[in-house]
C-alpha positions as CSV (number, residue, x, y, z in Angstrom):
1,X,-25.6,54.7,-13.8
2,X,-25.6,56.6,-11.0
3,X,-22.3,58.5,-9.2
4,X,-23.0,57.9,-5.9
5,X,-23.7,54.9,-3.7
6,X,-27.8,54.1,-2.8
7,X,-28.0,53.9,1.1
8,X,-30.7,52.5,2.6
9,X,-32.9,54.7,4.9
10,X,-35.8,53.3,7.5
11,X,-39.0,55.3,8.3
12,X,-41.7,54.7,10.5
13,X,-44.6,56.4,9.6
14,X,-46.7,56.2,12.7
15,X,-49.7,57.7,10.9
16,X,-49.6,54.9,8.0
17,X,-52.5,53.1,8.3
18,X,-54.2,51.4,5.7
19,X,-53.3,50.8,1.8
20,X,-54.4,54.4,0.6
21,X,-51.6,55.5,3.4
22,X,-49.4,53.2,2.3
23,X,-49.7,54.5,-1.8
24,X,-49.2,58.4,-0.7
25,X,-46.0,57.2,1.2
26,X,-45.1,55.8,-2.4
27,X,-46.1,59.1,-4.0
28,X,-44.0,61.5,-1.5
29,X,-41.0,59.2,-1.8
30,X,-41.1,59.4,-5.3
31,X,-41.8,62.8,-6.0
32,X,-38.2,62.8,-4.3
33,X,-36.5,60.1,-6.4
34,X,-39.0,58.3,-9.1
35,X,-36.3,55.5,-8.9
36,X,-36.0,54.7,-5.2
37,X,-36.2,51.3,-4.3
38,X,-39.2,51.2,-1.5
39,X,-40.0,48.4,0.5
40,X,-43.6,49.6,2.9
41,X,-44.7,46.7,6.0
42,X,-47.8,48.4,6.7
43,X,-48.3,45.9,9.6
44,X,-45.0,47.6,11.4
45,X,-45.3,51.0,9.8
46,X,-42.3,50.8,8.8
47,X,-40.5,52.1,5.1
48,X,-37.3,51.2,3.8
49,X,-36.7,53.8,0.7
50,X,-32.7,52.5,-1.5
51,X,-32.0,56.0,-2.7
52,X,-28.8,58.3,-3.5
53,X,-31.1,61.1,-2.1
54,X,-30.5,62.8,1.4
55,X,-32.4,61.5,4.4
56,X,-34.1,64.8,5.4
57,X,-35.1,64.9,1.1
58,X,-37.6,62.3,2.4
59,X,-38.3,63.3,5.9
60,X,-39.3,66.8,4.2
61,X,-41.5,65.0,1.4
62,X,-43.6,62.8,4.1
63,X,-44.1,65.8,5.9
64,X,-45.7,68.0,3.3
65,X,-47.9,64.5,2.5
66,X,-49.2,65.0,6.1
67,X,-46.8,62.2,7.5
């Protein structure tokens, strides 16, 4: 169980734009927390990552993935 409360932080990846896309958004927010809870629309580009981990965690992680 974890100490501190998941928040839910929104993304959108402008640059997402087809599956494979989709899958190395997976693989960045993971490699950040393997637990998150992520929820992708590639249709809206949008991501939705349920994670105790900081905000700019993520925003660092889809940057080095090229997003």
């Amino acid at each position: 169980m974890k100490d501190t409360e998941e928040v839910p932080v929104q993304f959108l990846v402008a640059n997402m734009t087809c599956g494979g896309c989709a899958r190395s958004v997976t693989r960045a927010i993971q490699s950040v927390d393997p637990i998150a809870q992520i929820t992708i629309d590639p249709s809206s580009r949008r991501v939705e990552v349920a994670s105790d981990q900081p905000r700019a965690a993520f925003e660092e992680a889809l940057a080095q993935a090229g997003f």
